[in-house]
TORPA-4810 file (N, C-alpha, C, O; in nm, 3 decimals):
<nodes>
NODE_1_1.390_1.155_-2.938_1.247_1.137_-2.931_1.189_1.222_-2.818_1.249_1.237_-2.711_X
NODE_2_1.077_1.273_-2.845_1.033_1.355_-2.742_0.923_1.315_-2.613_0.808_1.271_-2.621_X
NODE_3_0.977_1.337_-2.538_0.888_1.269_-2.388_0.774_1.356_-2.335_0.797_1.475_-2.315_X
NODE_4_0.631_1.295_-2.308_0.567_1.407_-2.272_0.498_1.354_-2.168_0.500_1.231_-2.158_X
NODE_5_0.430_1.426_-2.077_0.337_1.354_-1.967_0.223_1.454_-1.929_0.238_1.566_-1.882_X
NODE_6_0.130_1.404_-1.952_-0.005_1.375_-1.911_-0.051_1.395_-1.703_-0.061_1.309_-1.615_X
NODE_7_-0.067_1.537_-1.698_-0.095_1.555_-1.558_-0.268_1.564_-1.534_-0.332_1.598_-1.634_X
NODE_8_-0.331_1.540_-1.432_-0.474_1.562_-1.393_-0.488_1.612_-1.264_-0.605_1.631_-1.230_X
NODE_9_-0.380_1.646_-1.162_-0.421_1.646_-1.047_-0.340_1.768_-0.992_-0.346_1.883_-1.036_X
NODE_10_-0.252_1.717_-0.875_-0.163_1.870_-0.774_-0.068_1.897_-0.909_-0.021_2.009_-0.890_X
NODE_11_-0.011_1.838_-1.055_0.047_1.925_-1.108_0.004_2.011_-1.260_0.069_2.060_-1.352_X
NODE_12_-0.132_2.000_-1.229_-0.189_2.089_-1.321_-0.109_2.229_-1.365_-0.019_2.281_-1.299_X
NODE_13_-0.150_2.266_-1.460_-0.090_2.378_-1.499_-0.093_2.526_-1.394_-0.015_2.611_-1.354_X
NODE_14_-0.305_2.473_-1.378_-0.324_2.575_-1.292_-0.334_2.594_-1.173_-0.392_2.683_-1.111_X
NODE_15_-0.243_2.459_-1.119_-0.239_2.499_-0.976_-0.087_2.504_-0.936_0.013_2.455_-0.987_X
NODE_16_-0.121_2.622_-0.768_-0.035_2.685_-0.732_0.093_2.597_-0.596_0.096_2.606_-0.473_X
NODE_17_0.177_2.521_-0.692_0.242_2.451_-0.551_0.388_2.455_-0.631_0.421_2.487_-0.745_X
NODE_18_0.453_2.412_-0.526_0.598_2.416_-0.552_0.626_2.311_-0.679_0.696_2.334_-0.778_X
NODE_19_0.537_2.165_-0.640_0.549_2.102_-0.740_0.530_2.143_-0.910_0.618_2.147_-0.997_X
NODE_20_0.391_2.171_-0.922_0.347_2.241_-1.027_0.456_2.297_-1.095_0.472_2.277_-1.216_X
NODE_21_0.555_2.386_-1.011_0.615_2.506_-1.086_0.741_2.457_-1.086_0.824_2.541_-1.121_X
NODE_22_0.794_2.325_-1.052_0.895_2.254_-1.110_0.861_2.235_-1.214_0.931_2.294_-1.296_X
NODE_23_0.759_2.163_-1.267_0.712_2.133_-1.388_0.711_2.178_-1.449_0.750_2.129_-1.555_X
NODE_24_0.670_2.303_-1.444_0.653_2.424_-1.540_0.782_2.475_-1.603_0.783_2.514_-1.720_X
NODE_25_0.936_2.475_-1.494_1.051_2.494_-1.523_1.096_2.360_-1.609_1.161_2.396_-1.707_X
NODE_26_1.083_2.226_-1.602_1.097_2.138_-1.656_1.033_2.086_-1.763_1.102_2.016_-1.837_X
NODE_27_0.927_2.102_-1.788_0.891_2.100_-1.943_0.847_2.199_-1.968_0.872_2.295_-1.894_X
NODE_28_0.764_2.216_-2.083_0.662_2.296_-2.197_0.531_2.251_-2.187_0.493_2.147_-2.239_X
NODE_29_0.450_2.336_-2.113_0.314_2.316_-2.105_0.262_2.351_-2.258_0.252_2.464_-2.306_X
NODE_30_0.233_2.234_-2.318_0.152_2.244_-2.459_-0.022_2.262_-2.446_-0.089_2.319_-2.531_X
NODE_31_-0.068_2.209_-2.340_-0.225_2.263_-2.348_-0.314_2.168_-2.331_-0.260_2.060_-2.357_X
NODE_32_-0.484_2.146_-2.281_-0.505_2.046_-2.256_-0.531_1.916_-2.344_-0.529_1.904_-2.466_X
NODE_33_-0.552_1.838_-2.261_-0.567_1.666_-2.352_-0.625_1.599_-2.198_-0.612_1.608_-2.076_X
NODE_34_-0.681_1.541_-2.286_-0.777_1.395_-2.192_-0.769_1.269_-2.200_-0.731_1.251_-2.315_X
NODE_35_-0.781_1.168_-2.152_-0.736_0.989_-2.153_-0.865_0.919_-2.126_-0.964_0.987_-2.097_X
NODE_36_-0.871_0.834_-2.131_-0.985_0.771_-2.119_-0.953_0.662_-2.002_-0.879_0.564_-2.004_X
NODE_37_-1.030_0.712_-1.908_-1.041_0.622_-1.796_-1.140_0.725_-1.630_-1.222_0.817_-1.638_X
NODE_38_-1.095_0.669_-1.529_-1.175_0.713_-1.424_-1.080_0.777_-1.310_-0.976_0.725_-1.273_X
NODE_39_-1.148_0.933_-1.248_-1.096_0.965_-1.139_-1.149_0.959_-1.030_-1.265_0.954_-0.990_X
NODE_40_-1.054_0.960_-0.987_-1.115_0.858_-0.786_-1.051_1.005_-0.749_-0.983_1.079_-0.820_X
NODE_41_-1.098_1.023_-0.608_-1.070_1.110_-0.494_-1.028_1.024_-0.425_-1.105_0.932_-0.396_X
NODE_42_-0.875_1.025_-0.368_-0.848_0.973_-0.276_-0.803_1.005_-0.091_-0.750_0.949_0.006_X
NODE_43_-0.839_1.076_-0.115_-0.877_1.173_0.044_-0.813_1.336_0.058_-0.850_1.432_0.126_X
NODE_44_-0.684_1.315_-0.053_-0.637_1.452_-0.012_-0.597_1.513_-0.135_-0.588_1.635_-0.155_X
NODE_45_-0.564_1.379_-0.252_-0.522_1.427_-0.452_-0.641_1.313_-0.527_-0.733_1.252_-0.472_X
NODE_46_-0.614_1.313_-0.620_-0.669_1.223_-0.736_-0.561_1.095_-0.750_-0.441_1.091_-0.722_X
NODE_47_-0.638_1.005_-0.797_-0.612_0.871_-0.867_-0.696_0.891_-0.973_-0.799_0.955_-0.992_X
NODE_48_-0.591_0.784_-1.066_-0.678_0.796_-1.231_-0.611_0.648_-1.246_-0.499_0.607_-1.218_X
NODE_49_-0.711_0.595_-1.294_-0.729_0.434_-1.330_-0.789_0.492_-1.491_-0.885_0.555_-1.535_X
NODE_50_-0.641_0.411_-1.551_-0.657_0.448_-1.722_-0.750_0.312_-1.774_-0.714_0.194_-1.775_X
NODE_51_-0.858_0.359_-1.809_-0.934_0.223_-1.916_-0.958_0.305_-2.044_-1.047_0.386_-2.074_X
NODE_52_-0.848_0.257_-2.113_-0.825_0.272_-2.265_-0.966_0.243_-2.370_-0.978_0.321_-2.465_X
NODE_53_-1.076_0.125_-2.353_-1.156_0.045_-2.385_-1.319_0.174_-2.323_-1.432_0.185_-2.370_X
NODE_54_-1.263_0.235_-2.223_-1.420_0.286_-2.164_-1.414_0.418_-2.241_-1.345_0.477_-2.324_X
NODE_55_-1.568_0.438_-2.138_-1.649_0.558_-2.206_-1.628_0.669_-2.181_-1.654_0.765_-2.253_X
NODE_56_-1.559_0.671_-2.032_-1.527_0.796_-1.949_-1.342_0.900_-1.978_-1.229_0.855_-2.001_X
NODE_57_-1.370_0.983_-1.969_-1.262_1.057_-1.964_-1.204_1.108_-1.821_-1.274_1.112_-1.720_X
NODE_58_-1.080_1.144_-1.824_-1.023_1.250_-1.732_-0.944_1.370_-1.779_-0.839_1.333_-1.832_X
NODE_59_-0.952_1.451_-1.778_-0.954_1.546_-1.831_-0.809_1.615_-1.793_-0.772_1.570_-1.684_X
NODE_60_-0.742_1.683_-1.833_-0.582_1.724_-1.783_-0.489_1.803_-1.889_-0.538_1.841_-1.996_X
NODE_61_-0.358_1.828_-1.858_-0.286_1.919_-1.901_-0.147_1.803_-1.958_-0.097_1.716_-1.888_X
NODE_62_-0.110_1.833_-2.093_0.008_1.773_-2.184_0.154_1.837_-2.143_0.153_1.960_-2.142_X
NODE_63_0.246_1.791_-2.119_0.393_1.872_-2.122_0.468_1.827_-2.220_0.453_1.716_-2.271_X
NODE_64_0.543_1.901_-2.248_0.690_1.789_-2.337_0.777_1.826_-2.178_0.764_1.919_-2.098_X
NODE_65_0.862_1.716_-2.179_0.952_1.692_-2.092_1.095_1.719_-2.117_1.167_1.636_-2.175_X
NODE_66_1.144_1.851_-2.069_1.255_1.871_-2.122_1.444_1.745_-2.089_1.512_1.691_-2.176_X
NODE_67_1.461_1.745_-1.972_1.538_1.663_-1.913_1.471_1.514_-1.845_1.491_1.487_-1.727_X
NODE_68_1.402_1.435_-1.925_1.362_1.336_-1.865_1.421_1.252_-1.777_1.356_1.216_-1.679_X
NODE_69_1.495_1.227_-1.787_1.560_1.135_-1.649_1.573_1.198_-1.558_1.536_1.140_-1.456_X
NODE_70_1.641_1.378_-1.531_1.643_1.407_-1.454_1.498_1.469_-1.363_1.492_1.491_-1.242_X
NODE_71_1.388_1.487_-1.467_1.289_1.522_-1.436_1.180_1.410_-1.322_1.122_1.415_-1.214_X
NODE_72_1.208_1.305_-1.448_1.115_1.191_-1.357_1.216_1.157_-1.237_1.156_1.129_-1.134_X
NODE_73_1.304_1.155_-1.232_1.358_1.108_-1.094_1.246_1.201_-0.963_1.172_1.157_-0.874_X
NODE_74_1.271_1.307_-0.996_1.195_1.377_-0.892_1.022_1.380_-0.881_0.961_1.387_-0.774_X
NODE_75_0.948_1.370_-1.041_0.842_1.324_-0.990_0.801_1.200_-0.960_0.693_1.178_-0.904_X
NODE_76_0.916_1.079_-1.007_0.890_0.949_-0.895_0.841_0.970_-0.797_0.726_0.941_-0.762_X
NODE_77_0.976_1.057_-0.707_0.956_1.038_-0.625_0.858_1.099_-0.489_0.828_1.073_-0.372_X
NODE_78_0.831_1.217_-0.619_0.682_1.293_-0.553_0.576_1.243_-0.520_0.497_1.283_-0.434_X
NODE_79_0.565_1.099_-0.629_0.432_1.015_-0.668_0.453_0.926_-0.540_0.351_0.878_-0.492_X
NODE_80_0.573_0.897_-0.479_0.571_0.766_-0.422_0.589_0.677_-0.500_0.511_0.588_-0.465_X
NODE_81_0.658_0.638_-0.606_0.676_0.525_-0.674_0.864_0.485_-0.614_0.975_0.536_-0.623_X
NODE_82_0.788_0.347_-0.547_0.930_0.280_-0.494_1.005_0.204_-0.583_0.940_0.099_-0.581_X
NODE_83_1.072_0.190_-0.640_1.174_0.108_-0.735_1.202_0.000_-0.708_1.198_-0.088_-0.794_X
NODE_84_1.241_-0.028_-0.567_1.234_-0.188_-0.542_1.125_-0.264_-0.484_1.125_-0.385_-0.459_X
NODE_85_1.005_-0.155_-0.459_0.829_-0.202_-0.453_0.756_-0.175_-0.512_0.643_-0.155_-0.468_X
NODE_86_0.794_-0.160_-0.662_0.670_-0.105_-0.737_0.474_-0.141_-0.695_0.369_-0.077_-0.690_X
NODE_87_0.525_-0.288_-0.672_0.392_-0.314_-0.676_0.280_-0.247_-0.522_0.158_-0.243_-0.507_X
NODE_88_0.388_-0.205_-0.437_0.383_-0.163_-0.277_0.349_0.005_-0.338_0.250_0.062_-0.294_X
NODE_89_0.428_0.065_-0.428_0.363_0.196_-0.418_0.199_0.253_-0.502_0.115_0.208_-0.580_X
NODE_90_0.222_0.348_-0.442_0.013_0.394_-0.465_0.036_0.462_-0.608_-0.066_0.517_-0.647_X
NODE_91_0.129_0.470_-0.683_0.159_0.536_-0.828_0.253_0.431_-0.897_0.340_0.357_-0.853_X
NODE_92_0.204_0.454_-1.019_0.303_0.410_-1.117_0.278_0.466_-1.277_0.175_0.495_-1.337_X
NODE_93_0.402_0.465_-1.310_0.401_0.567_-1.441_0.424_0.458_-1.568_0.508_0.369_-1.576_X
NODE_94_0.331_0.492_-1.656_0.270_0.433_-1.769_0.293_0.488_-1.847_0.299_0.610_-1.829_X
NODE_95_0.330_0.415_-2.023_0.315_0.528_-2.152_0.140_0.479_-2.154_0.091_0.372_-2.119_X
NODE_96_0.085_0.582_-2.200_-0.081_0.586_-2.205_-0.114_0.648_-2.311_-0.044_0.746_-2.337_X
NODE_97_-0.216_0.618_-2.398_-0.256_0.697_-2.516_-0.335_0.818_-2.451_-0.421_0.801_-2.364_X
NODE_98_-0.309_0.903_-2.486_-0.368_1.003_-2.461_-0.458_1.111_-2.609_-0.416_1.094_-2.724_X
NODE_99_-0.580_1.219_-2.583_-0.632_1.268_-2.732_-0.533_1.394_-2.663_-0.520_1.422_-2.544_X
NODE_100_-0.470_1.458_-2.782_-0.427_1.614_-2.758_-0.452_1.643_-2.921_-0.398_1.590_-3.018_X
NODE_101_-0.557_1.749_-2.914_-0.544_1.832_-3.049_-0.582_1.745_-3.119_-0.501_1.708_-3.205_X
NODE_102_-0.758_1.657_-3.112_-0.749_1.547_-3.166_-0.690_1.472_-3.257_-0.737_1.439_-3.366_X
NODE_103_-0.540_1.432_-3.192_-0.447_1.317_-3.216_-0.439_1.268_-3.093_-0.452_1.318_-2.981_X
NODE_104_-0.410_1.132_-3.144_-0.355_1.039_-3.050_-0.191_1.059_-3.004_-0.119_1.072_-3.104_X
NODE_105_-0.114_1.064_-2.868_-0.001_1.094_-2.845_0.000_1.012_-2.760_-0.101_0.970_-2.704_X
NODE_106_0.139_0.972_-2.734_0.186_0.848_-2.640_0.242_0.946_-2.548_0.322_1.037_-2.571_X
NODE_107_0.179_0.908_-2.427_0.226_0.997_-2.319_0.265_0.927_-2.179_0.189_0.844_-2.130_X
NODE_108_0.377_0.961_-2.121_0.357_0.916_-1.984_0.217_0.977_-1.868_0.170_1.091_-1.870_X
NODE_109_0.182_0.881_-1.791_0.131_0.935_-1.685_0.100_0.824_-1.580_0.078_0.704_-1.587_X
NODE_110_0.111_0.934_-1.461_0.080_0.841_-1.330_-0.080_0.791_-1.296_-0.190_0.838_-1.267_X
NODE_111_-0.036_0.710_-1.311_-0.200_0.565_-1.241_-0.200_0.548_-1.142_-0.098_0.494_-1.096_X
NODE_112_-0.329_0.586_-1.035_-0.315_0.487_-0.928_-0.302_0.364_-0.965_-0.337_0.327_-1.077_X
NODE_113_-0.230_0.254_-0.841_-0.161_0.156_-0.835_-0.268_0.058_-0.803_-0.246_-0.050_-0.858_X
NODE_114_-0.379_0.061_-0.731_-0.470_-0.004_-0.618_-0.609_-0.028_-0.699_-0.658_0.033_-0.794_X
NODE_115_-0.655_-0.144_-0.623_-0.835_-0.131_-0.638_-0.867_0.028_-0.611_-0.815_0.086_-0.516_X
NODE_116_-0.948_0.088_-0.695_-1.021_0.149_-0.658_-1.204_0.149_-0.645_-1.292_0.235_-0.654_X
NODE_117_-1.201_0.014_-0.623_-1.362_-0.035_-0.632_-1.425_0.047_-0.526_-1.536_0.092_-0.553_X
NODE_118_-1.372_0.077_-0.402_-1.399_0.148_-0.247_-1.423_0.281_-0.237_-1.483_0.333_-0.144_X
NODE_119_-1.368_0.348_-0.347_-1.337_0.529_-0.390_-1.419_0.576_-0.443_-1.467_0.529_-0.546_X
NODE_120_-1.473_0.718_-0.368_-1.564_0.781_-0.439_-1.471_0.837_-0.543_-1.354_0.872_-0.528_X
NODE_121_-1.571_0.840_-0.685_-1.583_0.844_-0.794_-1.579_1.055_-0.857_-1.684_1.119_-0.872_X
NODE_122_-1.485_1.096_-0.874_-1.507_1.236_-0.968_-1.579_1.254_-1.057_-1.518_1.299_-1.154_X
NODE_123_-1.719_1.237_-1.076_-1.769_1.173_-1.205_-1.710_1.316_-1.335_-1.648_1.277_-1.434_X
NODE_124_-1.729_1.416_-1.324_-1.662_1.511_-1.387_-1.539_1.426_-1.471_-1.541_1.426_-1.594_X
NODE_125_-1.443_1.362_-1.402_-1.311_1.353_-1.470_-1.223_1.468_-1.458_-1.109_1.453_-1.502_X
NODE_126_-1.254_1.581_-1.406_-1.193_1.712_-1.391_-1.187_1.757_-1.290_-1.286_1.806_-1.235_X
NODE_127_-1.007_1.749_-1.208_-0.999_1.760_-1.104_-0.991_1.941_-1.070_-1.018_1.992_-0.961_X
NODE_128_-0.954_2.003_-1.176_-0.982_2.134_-1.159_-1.157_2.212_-1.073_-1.176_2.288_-0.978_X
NODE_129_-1.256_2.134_-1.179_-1.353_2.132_-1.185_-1.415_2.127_-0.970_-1.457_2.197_-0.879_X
NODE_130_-1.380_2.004_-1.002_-1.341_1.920_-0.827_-1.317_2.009_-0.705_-1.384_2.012_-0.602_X
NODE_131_-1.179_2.100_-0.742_-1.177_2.173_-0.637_-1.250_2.275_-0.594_-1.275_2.294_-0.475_X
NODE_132_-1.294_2.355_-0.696_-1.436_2.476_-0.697_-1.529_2.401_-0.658_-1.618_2.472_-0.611_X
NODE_133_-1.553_2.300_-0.654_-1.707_2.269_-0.639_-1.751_2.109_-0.533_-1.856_2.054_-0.503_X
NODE_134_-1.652_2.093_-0.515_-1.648_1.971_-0.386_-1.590_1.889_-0.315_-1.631_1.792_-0.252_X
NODE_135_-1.436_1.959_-0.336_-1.297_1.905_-0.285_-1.375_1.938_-0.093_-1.469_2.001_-0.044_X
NODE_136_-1.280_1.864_-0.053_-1.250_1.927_0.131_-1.183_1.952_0.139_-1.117_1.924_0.039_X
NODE_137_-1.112_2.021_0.231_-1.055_2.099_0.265_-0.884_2.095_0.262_-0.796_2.181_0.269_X
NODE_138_-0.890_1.910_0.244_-0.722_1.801_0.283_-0.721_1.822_0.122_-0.616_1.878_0.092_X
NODE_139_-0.796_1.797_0.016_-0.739_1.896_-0.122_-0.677_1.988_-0.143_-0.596_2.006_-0.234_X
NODE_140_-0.708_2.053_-0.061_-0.657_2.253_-0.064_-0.538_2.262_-0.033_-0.441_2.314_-0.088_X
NODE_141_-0.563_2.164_0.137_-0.415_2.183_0.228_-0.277_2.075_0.150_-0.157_2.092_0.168_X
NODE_142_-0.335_1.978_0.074_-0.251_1.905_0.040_-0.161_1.984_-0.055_-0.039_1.996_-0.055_X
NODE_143_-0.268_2.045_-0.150_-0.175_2.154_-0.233_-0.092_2.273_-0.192_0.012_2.296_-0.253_X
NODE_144_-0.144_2.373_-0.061_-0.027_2.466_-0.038_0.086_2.379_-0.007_0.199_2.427_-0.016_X
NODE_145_0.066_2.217_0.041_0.187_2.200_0.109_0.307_2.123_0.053_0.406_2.072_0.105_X
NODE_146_0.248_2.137_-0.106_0.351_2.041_-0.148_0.457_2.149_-0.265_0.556_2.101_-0.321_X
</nodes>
């Protein structure tokens, strides 16, 4: 069965970090797709709180996942997702419906973990969008440095 995941943020297709270009070696960038729910700015990447039921989108890039176990081990642990604190870490990875190529595809992707009632709001949904036009500066730096 084939595994795919659903990125919106530092591992976009089109951005330039070490992470990213694991990804890129580890799956097949198939092209974009969007989910339905909300992106938060959270001081330095994105959070995406999936509401399946709402009106809003976030907008992002599909992979197939070539070596999944060995793959997600490492973006676990990129995300911060603790295994024996799930509920303690700020990510957690979900199968999520996602639209690609209007179809519906079952995709993994990472959720923030937290209220985000407190978080300014991306209203875009498009974190690409975000960085051209009103990221600061801990966006930018977060990305050369990862």
């Amino acid at each position: 069965m084939k595994e795919y995941l659903f990125v919106y943020g530092s591992l976009l297709n089109d951005i330039q970090s070490q992470m990213a270009t694991f990804l890129k070696q580890e799956g097949q960038y198939l092209g974009e797709a969007h989910i339905k729910g909300k992106l938060f700015d959270l001081g330095r990447y994105p959070g995406l709180i999936y509401l399946p039921k709402g009106e809003k989108e976030v907008f992002g890039h599909l992979y197939e996942i070539h070596n999944p176990s060995f793959c997600f081990s490492i973006l676990d642990r990129y995300e911060g997702i603790m295994p024996n604190a799930p509920e303690s870490s700020e990510y957690k990875r979900e199968n999520c419906i996602i639209q690609f190529q209007e179809q519906e595809v079952e995709s993994w992707v990472y959720l923030y973990n937290f209220e985000a009632n407190e978080l300014k709001e991306i209203p875009s949904g498009n974190y690409l969008k975000f960085l051209q036009s009103g990221a600061t500066d801990d966006h930018h730096e977060f990305i050369d440095s990862v």
